[in-house]
C-alpha positions in Angstrom: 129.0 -9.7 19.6 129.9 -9.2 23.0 126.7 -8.7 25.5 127.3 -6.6 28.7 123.7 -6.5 31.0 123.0 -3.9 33.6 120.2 -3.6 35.9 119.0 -0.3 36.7 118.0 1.1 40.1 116.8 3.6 42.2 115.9 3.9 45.9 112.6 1.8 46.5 110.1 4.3 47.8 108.8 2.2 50.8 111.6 -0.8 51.4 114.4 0.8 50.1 116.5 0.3 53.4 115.0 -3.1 53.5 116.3 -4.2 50.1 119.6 -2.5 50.1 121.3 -6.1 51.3 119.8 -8.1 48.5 120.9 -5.9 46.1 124.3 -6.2 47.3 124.3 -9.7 47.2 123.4 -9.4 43.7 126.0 -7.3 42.6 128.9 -8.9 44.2 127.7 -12.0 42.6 127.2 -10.6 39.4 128.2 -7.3 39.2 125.4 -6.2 37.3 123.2 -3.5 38.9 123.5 0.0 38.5 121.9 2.2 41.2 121.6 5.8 41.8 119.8 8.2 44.8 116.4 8.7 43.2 113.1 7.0 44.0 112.7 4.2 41.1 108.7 5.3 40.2 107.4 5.1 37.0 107.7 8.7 36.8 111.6 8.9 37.3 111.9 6.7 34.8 113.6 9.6 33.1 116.3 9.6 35.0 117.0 6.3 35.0 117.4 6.0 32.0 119.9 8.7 31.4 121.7 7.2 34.3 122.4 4.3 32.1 123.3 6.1 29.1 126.2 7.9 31.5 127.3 4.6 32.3 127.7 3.8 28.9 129.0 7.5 27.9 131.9 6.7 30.8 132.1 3.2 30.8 131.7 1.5 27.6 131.7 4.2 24.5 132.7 2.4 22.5 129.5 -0.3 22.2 128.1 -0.8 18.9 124.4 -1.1 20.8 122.6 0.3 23.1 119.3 -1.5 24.1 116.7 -0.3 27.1 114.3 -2.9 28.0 111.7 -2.9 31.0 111.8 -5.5 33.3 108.3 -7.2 32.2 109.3 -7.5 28.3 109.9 -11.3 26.8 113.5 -10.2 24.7 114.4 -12.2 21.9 118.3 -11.1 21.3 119.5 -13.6 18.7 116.5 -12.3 16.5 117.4 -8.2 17.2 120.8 -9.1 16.4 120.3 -11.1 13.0 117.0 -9.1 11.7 118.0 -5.4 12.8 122.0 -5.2 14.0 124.2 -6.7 11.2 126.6 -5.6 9.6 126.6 -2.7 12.8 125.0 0.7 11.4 125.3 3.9 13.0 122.6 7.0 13.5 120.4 4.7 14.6 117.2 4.7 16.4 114.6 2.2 16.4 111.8 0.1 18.4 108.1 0.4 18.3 107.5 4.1 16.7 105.0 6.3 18.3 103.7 8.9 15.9 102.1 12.0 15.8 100.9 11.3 19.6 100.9 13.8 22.3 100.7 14.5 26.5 97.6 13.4 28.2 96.7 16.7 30.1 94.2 14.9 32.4 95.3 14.3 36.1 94.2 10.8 36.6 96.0 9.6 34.0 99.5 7.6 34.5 100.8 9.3 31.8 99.6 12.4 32.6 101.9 15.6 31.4 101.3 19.2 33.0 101.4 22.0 30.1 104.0 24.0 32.1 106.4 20.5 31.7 105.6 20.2 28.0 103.7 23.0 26.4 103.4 21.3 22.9 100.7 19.7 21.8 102.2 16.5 20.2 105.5 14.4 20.9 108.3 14.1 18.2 108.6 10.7 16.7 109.8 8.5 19.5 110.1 5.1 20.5 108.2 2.8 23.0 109.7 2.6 26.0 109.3 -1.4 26.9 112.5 -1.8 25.1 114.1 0.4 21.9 117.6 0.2 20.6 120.1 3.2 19.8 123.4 2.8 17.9 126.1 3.8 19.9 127.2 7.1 18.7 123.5 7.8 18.6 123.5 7.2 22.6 126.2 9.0 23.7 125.0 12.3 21.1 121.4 11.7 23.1 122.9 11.6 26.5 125.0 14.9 25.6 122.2 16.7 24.6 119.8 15.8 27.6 121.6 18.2 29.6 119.7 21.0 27.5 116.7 19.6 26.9 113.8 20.4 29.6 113.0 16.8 31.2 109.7 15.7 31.1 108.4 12.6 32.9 107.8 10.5 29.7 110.8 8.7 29.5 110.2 7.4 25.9 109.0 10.7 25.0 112.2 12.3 26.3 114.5 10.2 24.1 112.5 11.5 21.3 112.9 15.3 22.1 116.3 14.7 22.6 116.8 13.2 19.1 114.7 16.0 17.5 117.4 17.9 19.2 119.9 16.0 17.4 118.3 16.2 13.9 117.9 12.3 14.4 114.4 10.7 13.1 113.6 6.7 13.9 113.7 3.7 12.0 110.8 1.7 11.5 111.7 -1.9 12.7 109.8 -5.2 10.8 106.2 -4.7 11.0 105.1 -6.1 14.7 108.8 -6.9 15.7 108.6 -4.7 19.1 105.3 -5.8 20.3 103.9 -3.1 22.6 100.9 -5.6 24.1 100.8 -8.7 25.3 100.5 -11.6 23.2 99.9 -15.4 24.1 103.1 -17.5 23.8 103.7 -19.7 20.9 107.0 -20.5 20.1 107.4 -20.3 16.7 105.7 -16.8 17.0 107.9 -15.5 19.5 111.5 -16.6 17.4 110.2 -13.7 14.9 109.6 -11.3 17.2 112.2 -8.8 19.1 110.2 -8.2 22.0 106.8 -8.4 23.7 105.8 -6.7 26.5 103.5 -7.4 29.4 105.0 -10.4 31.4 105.4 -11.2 35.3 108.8 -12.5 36.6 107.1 -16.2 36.4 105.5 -16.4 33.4 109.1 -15.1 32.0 111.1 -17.9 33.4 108.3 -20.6 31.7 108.4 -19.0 28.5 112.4 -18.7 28.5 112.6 -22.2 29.5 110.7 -23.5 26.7 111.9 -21.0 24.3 115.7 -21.8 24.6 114.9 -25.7 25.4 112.2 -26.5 22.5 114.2 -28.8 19.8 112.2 -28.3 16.9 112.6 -25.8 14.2 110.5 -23.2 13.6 109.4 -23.2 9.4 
């Protein structure tokens, strides 16, 4: 299975002009980033996302996969590919599933939601946003229909209305295989898992190195 990576990006709200030359370097060297003229806060997070999925509705429809991560998840590919991707299924929709949750209305929350951007009192099944997966046909039918669903600032959320749009429900992955909060390493631990969330850049380079370098087997 062929992997194609893409970082997303918007316009850094204080050293955007700053930054603009590393990023360049980056992407002639690698030709990997993805950038659109929006500020890249948590709560255009909406829009960044469906800026990927019109990459992939232009560029690439024809992937099997679709996978959004965050930048601050620990991503164990080999096991989402073995445990949840083969043989390649269609109308799907899975990661951590959120159910029967709803906005937070109070201002001083991060994830707060006014009532005249969502009026309803609970979200559709969704999945979490530190990383979920969508078949392929299932992206390109979400990114279709986000141009008539109202945006809200919940990215995760989002993908959810759109799929109840769709008719589309969520899989349940393996019990504890996308794990929304941070868990201490351990090898053997981690090769069961798809994902866990809550890393820094560092702490993701040691973990990587002594995931993919360890020479034991795991039982």
């Amino acid at each position: 299975m062929r992997v194609v990576r893409l970082f997303l990006v918007g316009e850094h709200p204080v050293f955007g002009a700053a930054l603009r030359p590393q990023l360049r370097e980056e992407d002639e060297l690698h030709r990997d980033l993805l950038q659109q003229d929006f500020l890249d806060t948590y709560h255009n997070l909406t829009l960044k996302t469906l800026m990927g999925l019109e990459w992939v509705s232009r560029f690439c429809p024809g992937a099997t996969y679709v996978m959004k991560a965050d930048h601050d998840v620990f991503l164990n590919v080999e096991f989402l590919v073995r445990r949840l991707l083969v043989p390649p299924r269609r109308g799907l929709a899975t990661g951590h599933v959120y159910r029967n949750t709803g906005p937070l209305r109070r201002r001083a929350f991060k994830w707060f939601v006014p009532r005249e951007v969502y009026p309803e009192d609970t979200y559709p099944p969704y999945c979490g946003g530190p990383g979920y997966v969508l078949s392929g046909d299932v992206a390109l039918r979400v990114f279709a229909v986000a141009q008539t669903v109202p945006a809200i600032n919940m990215e995760d959320a989002f993908v959810g209305l759109c799929l109840r749009a769709l008719g589309l429900g969520v899989t349940d992955p393996p019990r504890g295989a996308f794990a929304m909060a941070r868990l201490p390493y351990q090898r053997c631990r981690f090769a069961r898992l798809v994902l866990v969330h809550h890393f820094t850049p560092r702490e993701l380079l040691q973990v990587w190195e002594d995931f993919r370098g360890a020479s034991q087997e795991c039982p």
